[in-house]
C-alpha positions as CSV (number, residue, x, y, z in Angstrom):
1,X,75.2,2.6,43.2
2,X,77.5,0.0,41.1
3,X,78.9,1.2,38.3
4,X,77.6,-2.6,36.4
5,X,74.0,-1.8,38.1
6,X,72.0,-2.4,35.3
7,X,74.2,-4.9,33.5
8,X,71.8,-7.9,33.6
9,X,71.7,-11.6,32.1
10,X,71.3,-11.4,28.6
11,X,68.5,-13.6,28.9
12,X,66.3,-12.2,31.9
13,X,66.4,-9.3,29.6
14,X,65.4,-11.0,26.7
15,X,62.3,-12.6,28.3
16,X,61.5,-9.1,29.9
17,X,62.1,-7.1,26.6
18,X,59.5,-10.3,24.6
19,X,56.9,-9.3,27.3
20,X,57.3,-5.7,26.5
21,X,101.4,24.1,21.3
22,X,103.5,27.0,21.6
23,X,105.4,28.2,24.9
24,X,104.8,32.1,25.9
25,X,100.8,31.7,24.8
26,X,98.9,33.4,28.0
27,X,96.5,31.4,29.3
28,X,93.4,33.1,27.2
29,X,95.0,32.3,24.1
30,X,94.6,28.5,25.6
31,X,91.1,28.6,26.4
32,X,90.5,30.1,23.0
33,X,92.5,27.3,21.1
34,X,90.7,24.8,23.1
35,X,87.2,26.4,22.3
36,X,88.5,26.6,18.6
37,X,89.3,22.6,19.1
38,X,85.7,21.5,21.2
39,X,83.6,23.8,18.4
40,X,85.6,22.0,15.5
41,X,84.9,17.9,17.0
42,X,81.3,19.7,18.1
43,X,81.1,20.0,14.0
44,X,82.5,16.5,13.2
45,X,80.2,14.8,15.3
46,X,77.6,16.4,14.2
47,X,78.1,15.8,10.5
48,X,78.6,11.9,12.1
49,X,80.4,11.2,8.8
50,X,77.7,11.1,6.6
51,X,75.5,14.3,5.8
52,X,72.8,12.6,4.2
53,X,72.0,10.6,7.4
54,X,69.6,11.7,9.5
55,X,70.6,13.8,12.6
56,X,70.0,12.6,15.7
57,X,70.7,14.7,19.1
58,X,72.0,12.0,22.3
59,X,68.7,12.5,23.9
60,X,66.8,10.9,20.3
61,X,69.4,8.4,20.0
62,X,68.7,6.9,23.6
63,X,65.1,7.2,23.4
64,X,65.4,5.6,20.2
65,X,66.9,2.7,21.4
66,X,64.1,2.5,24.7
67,X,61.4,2.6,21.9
68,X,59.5,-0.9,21.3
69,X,59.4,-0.7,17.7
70,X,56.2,-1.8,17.4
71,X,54.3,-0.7,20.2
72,X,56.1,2.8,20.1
73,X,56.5,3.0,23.6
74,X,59.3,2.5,26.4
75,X,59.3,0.1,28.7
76,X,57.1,0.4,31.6
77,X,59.6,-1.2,34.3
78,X,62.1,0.7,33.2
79,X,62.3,4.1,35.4
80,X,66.0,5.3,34.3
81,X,65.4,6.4,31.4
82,X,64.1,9.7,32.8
83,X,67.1,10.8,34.3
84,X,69.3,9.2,31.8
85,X,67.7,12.0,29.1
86,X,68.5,14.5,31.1
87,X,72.2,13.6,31.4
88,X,72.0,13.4,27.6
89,X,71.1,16.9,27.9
90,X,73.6,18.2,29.5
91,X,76.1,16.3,27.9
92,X,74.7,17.9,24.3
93,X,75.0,21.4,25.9
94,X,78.6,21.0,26.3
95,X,79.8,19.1,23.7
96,X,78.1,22.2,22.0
97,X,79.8,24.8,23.8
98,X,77.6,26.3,25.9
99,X,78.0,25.0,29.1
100,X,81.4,24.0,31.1
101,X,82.7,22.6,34.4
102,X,84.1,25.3,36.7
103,X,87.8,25.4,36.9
104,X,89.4,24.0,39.6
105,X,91.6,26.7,40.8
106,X,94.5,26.6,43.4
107,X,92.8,23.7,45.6
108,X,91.8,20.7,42.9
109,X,88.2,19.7,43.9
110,X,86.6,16.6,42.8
111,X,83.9,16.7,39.8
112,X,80.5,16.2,41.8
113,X,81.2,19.2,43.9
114,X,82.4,21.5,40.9
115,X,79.5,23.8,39.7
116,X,78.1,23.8,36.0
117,X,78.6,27.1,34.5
118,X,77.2,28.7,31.7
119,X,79.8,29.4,28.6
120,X,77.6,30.4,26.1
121,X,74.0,31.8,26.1
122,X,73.6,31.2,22.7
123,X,70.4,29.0,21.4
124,X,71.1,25.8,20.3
125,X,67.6,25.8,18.0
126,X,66.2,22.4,19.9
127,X,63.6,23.5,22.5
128,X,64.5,21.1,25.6
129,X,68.3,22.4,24.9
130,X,67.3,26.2,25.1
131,X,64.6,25.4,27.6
132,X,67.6,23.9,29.9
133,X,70.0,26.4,28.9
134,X,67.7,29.0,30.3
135,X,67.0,27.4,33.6
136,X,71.0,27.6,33.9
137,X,71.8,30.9,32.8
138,X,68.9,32.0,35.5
139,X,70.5,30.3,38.0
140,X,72.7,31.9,40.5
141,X,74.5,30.5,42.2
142,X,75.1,27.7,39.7
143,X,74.6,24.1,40.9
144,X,76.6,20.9,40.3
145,X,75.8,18.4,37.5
146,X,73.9,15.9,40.0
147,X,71.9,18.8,41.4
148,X,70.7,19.7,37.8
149,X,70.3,16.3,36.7
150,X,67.4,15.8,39.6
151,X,66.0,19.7,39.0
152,X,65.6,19.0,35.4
153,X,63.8,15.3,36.3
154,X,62.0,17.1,38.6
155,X,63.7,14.7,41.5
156,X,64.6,17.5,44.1
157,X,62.5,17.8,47.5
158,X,62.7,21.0,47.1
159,X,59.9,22.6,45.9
160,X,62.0,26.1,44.9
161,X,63.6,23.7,42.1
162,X,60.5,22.2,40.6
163,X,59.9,24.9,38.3
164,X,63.9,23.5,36.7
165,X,61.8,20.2,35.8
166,X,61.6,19.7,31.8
167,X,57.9,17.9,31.7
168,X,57.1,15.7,28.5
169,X,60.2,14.9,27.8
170,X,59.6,11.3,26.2
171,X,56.4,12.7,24.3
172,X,58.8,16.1,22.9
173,X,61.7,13.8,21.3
174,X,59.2,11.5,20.2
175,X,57.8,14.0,18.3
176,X,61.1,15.1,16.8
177,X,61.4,12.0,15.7
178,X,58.1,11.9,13.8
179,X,58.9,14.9,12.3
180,X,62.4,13.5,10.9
181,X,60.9,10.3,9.6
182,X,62.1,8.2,12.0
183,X,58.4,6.9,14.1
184,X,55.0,7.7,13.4
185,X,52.0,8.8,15.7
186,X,49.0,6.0,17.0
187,X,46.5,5.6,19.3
188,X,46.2,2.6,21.8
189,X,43.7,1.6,24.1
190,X,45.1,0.2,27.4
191,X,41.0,-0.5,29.2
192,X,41.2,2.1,31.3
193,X,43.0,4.7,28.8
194,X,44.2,5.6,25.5
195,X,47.9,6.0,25.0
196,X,49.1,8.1,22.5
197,X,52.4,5.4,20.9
198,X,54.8,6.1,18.1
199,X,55.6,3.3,16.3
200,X,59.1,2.8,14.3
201,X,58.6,3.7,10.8
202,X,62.1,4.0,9.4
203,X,63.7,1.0,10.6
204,X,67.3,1.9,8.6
205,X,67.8,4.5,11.1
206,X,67.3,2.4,13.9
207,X,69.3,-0.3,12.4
208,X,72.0,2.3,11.6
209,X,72.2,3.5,15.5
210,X,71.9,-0.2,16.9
211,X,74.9,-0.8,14.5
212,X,77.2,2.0,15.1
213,X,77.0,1.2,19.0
214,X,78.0,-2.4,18.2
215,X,80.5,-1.4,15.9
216,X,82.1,1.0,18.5
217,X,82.5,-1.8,21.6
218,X,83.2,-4.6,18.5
219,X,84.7,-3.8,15.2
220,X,85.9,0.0,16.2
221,X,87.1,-0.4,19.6
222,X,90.4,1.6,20.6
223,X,90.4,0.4,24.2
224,X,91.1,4.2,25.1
225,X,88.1,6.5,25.8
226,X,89.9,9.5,25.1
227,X,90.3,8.0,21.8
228,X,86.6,7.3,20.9
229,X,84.4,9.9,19.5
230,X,83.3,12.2,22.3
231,X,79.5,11.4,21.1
232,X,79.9,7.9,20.6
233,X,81.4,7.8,24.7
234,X,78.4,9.5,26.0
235,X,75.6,7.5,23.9
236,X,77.4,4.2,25.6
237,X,77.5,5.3,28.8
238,X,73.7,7.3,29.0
239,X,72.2,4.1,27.0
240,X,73.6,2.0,30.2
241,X,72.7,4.8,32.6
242,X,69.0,5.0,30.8
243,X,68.7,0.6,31.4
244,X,68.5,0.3,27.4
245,X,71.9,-0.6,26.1
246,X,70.7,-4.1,26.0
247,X,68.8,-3.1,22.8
248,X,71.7,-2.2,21.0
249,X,73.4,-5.6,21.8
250,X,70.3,-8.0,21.8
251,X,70.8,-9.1,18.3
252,X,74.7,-10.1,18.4
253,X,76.0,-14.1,18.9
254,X,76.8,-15.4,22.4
255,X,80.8,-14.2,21.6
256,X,80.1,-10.8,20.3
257,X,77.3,-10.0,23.0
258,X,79.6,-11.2,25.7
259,X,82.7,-9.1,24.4
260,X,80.5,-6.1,24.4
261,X,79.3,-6.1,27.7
262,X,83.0,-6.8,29.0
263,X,83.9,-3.5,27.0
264,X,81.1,-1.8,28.6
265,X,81.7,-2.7,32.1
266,X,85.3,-1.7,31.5
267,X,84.5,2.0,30.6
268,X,82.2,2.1,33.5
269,X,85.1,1.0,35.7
270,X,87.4,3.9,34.9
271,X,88.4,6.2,37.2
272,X,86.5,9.5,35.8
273,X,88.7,11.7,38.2
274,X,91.7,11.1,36.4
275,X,90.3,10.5,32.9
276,X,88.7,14.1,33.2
277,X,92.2,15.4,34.2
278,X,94.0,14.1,31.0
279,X,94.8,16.7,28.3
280,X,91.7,17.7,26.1
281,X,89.2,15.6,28.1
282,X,85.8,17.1,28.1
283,X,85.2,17.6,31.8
284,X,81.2,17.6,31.6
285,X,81.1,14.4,30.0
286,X,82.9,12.6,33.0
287,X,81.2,14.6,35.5
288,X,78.0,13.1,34.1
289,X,79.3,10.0,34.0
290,X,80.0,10.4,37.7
291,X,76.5,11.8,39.1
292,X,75.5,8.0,37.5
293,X,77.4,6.3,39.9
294,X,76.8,7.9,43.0
């Protein structure tokens, strides 16, 4: 697949989206500085700045954006979004420490074929993160970020995995959501059925997320992704991956869109390889990245 696969005229979409440091430290002392370093940015992006705000795991944040506000429901043309969650998933596992790419050893291997291990079996307190983490702790041997992106979709032909898939995903963070404020809960008739939809009812945090995006590609751009905020990097990229970054950049001016989506398709151009082999990257986050664009 393209890495720009996905990356469509602003205004096809628009008619689509109106229809719908010390030498001598062994190399455990490392590791346990750079644990020290990944829990500490783990706490920063959580807080996200503001305390007050509401909290929003990767997996919310993308649905959020695939929401009609309205109608309270994604997109029925749009079939990424599925698997897009579940890289969201696994990206929020390990930017909370518990799982980790396996080390490359003496012969460097590339990141699809490196295994997803598990780091820590602590719970996370969200119920599709523990659920996950579960499946993966069970799992022996471990599989490679790809693999577990299709188990967890349920996109495997084989039918030993299919007990890996995460069902009602969509309905579960919608549901979060509710509880935080953020939509509500309706019922809609479509003839034939009734849909249960869940309608935006706290448009500031919407406005808030659709912002922050825009401000990061805009306003806040480094041109260096090992610069951005870890959290920030993975909502961009899983928002293009789940076909629903267009939301975020609907409402900017011919100039400002089309800067955007040059920023975009620049971060999806980078060579993941290399950026994961750079000092302090997080290596899940660009393995992720890569089982996108295979």
């Amino acid at each position: 697949m393209n890495r720009t696969d996905g990356l469509v005229r602003r205004a096809v979409k628009t008619r689509e989206n109106g229809a719908e440091g010390a030498s001598g430290l062994n190399a455990n002392t490392l590791d346990d500085n750079q644990d020290s370093l990944d829990n500490k940015d783990q706490e920063d992006n959580l807080d996200d700045g503001d305390s007050k705000e509401t909290r929003l795991t990767l997996m919310e944040e993308v649905l959020l954006l695939g929401l009609k506000d309205k109608e309270g429901y994604t997109s029925f043309w749009n079939d990424c979004i599925s698997s897009g969650l579940r890289g969201c998933i696994l990206i929020e596992l390990g930017i909370r420490g518990r799982v980790m790419i396996e080390k490359t050893g003496m012969r460097r291997r590339g990141l699809c074929t490196r295994k997803l291990i598990l780091k820590s079996d602590q719970q996370t307190g969200d119920v599709l993160l523990d659920e996950a983490l579960k499946h993966i702790k069970e799992t022996d041997p471990p599989e490679t970020v790809q693999s577990w992106i299709e188990y967890l979709s349920g996109e495997t032909w084989n039918p030993l995995k299919l007990r890996y898939q995460l069902k009602n995903v969509r309905e579960r963070l919608a549901k979060n959501l509710v509880e935080k404020g953020v939509l509500t809960t309706e019922k809609q008739n479509f003839l034939l059925f009734d849909m249960t939809t869940h309608p935006l009812s706290d448009n500031v945090v919407k406005c808030r997320l659709v912002k922050k995006i825009q401000d990061a590609v805009l306003s806040k751009w480094v041109n260096d992704p090992q610069r951005m905020d870890k959290r920030m990097l993975a909502l961009i990229f899983l928002a293009h991956a789940s076909d629903v970054i267009e939301n975020a950049f609907a409402p900017l001016n011919d100039d400002d869109y089309e800067v955007a989506m040059k920023r975009v398709r620049e971060l999806l151009d980078l060579d993941f390889e290399t950026e994961a082999a750079k000092p302090n990257a997080n290596e899940i986050l660009w393995a992720v990245f890569m089982a996108f664009t295979k």
